[in-house]
Wavefront OBJ file of the C-alpha trace (Angstrom):
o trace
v -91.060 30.771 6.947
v -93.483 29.372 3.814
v -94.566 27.049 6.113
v -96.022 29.489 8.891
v -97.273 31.708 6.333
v -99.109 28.729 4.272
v -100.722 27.997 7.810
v -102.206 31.940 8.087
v -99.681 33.846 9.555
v -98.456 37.236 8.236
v -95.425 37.953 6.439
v -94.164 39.317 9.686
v -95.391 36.740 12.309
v -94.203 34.399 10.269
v -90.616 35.935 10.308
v -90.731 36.036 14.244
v -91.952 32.570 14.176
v -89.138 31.248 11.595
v -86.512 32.598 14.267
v -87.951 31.864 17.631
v -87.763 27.926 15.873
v -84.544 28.715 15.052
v -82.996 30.234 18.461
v -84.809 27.474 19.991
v -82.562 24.808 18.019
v -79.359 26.623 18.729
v -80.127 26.666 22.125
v -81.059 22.528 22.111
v -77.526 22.372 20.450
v -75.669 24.251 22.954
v -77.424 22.343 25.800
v -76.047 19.527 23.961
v -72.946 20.415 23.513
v -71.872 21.936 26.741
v -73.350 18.642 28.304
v -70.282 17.086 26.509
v -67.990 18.935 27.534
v -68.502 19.109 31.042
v -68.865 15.328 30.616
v -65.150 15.280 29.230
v -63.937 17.770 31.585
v -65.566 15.650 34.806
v -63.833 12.435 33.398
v -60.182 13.970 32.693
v -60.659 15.603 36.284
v -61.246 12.135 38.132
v -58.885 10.180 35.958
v -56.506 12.521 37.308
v -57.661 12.175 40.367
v -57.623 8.178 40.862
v -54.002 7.813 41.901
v -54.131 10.267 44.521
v -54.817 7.886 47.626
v -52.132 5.420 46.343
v -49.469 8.606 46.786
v -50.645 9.684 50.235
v -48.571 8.445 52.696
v -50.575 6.463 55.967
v -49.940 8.452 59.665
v -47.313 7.265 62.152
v -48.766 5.793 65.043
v -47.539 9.102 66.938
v -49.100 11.157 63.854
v -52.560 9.275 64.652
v -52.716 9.201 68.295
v -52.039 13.130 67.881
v -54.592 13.816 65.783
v -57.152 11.606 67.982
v -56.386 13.568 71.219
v -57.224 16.665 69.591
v -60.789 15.709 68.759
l 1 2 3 4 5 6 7 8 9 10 11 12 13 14 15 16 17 18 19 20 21 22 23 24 25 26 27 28 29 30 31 32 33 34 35 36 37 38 39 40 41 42 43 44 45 46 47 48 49 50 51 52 53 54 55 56 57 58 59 60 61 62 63 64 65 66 67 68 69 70 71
């Protein structure tokens, strides 16, 4: 706030100026931060996810020549 009010701002302007700098660096931070986690979340998700084809079981023949008559 000494620093906006050593360039010519008012006691007050200065004030509104000291928080919109701060707000603006807690929002950087939580951009930041929930980034992360979503990044964490994603990769738990598809490393869960990677043994799922090697557990599914293939079609009989029957099973597949079913499924092709009804397209």
């Amino acid at each position: 706030m000494q620093n906006f009010i050593a360039m010519g701002a008012s006691q007050a302007e200065a004030s509104h100026r000291a928080l919109a700098q701060i707000s603006g660096q807690v929002d950087l931070q939580s951009n930041v931060l929930s980034f992360a986690s979503s990044f964490w979340v994603l990769g738990f998700l598809i490393l869960f996810l990677i043994p799922l084809p090697f557990m599914m079981r293939r079609p009989s023949p029957e099973e597949a020549r079913e499924t092709a008559a009804m397209h």
